[in-house]
C-alpha positions in Angstrom: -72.7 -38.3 -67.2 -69.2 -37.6 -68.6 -69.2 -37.0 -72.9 -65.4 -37.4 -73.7 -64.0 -36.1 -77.0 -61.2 -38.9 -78.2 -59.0 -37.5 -80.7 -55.9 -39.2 -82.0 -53.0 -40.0 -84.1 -52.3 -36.6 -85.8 -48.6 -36.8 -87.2 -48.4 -33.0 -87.3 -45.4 -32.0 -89.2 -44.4 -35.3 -90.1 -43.0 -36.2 -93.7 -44.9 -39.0 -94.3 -48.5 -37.5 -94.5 -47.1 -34.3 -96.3 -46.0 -36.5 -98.6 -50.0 -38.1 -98.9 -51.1 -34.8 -99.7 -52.4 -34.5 -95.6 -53.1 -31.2 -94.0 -53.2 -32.5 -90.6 -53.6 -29.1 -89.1 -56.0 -28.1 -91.2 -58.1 -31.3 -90.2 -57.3 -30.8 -86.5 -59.2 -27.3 -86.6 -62.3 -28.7 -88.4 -62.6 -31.5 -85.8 -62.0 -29.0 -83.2 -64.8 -26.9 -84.4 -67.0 -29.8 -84.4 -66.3 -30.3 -80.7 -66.9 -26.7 -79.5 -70.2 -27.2 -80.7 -70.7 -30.0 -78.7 -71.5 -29.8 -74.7 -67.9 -31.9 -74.0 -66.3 -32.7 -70.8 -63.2 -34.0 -71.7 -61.0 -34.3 -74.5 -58.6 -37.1 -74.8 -55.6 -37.1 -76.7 -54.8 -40.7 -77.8 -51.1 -40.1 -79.0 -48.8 -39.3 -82.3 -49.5 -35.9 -81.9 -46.2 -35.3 -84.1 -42.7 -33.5 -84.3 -41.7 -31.9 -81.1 -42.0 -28.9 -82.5 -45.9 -29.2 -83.1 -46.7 -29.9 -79.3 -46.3 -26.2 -78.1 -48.8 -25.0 -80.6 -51.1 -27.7 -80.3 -51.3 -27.7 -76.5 -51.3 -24.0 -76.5 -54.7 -24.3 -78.5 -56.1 -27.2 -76.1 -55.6 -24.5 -72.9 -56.9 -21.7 -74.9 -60.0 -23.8 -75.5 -60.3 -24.4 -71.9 -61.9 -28.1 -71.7 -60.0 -30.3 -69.3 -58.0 -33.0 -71.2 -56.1 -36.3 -71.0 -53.3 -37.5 -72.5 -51.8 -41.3 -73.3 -48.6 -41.3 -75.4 -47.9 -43.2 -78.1 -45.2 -44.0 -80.1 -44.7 -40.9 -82.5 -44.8 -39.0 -79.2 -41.8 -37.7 -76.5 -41.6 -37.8 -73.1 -39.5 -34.8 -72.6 -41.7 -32.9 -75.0 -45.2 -34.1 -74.0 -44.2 -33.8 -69.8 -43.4 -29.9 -70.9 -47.3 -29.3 -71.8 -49.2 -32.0 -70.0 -47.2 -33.6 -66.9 -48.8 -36.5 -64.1 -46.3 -37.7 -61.2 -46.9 -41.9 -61.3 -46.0 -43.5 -58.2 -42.8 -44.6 -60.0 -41.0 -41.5 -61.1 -40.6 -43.3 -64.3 -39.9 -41.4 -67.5 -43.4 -42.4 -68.7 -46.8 -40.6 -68.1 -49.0 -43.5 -67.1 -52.2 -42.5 -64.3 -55.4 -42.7 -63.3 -58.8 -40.7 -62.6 -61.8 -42.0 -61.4 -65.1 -40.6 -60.0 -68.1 -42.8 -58.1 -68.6 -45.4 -60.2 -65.7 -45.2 -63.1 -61.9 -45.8 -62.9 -60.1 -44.2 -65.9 -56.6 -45.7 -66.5 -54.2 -44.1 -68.6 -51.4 -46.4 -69.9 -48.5 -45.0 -72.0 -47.2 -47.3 -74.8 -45.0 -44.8 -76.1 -42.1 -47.2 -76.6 -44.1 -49.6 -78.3 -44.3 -51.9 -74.5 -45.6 -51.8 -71.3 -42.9 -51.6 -69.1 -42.7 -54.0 -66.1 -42.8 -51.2 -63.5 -45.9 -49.9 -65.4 -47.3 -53.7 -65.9 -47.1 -53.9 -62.3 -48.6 -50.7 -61.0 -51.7 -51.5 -64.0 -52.2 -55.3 -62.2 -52.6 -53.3 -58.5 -55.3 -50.5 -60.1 -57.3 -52.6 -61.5 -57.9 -54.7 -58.4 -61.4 -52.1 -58.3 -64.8 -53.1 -58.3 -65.7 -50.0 -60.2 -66.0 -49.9 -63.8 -62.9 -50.0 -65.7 -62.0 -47.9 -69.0 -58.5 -48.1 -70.3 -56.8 -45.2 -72.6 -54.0 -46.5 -74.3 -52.7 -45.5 -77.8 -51.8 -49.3 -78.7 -55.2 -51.6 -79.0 -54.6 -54.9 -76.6 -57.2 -56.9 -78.4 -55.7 -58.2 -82.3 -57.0 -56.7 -85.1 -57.2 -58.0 -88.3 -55.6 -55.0 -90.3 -51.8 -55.3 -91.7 -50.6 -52.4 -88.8 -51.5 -55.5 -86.6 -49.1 -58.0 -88.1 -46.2 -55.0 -88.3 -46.4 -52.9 -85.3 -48.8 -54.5 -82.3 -48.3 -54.1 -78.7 -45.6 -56.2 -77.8 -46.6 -57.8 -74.7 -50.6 -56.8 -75.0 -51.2 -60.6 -74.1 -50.0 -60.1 -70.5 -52.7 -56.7 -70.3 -55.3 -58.6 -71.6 -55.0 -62.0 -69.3 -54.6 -59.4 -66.8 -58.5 -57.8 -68.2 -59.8 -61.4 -68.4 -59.6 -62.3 -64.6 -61.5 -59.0 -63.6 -65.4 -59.9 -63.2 -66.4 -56.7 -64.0 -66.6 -55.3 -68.1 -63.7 -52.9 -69.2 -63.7 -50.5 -72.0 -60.7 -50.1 -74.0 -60.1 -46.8 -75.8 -57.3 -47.0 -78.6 -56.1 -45.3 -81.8 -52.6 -46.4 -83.6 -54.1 -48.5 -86.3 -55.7 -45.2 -88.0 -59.2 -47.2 -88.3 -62.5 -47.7 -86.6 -62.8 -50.4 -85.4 -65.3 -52.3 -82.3 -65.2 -55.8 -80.9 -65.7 -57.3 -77.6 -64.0 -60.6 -76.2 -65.2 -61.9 -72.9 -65.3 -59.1 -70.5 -63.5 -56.2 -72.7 -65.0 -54.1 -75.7 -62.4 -52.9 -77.9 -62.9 -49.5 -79.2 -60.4 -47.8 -82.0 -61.1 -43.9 -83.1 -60.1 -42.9 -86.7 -57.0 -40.7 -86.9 -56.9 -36.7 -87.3 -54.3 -37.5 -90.3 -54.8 -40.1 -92.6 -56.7 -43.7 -92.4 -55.2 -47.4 -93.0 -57.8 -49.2 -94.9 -58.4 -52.9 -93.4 -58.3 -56.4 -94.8 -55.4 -55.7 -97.1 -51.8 -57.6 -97.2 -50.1 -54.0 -97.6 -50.0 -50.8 -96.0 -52.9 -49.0 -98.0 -53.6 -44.8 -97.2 -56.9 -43.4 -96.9 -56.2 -39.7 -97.7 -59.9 -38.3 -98.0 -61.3 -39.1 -94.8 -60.5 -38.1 -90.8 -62.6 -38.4 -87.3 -63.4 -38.8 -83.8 -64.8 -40.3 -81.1 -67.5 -39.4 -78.7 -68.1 -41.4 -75.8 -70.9 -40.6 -73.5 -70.7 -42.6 -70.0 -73.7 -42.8 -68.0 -73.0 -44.6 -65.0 -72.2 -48.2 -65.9 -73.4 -47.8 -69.8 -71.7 -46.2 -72.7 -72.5 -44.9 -75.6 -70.1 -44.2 -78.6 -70.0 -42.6 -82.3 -67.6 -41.8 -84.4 -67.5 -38.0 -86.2 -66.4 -38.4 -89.7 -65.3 -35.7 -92.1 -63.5 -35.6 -95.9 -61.9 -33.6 -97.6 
């Protein structure tokens, strides 16, 4: 049994939620109280953490804390900053922190969409892992399945149809774990189940033709795997 912590999209620092009236760090420490108080395994950090300058403090905190942790990068994040704090050798020696973790019955893949694509190197080392017959569960901070929120139409995945022709071939079900859109949000198509955890920051409310900001409310997700089944909630909180 593995109960992970999924927290995501925090834009610590940034101008734009300062200029909403969002403390981001002050939301990161409620939410962070919420999970000491919970018997976590793992926390995952889905991306956007925020201006360099926030990562040393933030990952400082996450070692302190002392839970093991994974990270996926999105794209408010840095490769030269992130590697300083949280670093994984892929087979590549790309400039890109993309791996994987698995125990007896799970495969965790971590995918990092930092640059708004999935590079062919990476594209071609995520065909060859999930050849698995284990059950799959994808981290990445850009969701592969569309969306029908305007974030969608503006800034999707660019080539998220090759990952998820890729998904559909595999016989067995994958999870997909995803923030970026700032929303929670389920669905399942054919063999995948879409799951997207509400931001630290701010939310985007859906079904709109414009950008609209939710400035009262902020979450996470818990995921409990239990051998092949999962289990998921999310932990709202307003200010």
């Amino acid at each position: 049994m593995k109960l992970i912590a999924i927290v995501t999209d925090f834009h610590f620092d940034e101008a734009f939620p300062i200029e909403q009236g969002i403390d981001a760090h002050k939301n990161w420490q409620i939410i962070l109280d919420d999970i000491k108080k919970r018997n976590v395994n793992q926390i995952h950090i889905g991306g956007d953490i925020g201006e360099k300058k926030s990562n040393f403090i933030y990952f400082s905190e996450l070692n302190y804390l002392g839970i093991p942790y994974s990270l996926s990068m999105g794209n408010h994040d840095y490769y030269d900053e992130a590697s300083k704090h949280f670093f994984r050798t892929n087979a590549n020696n790309e400039q890109a922190l993309y791996y994987t973790e698995e125990d007896e019955t799970n495969l965790f893949i971590y995918l990092d969409s930092s640059s708004a694509t999935i590079s062919d190197t990476q594209l071609k080392w995520f065909e060859e892992k999930i050849q698995s017959t284990k059950k799959i569960t994808v981290f990445v901070h850009h969701p592969i399945l569309p969306v029908n929120t305007v974030v969608d139409k503006l800034y999707a995945l660019t080539n998220r149809d090759v990952l998820a022709e890729m998904l559909f071939k595999l016989q067995q079900p994958v999870t997909l774990c995803c923030g970026h859109y700032h929303l929670e949000h389920i669905q399942t198509i054919k063999n995948i189940t879409q799951y997207l955890t509400p931001a630290v920051s701010y939310q985007v409310k859906p079904n709109t033709e414009e950008v609209v900001i939710d400035n009262k409310n902020f979450g996470y997700r818990l995921l409990l795997i239990r051998n092949d089944k999962i289990q998921t909630e999310c932990v709202w909180f307003s200010n």
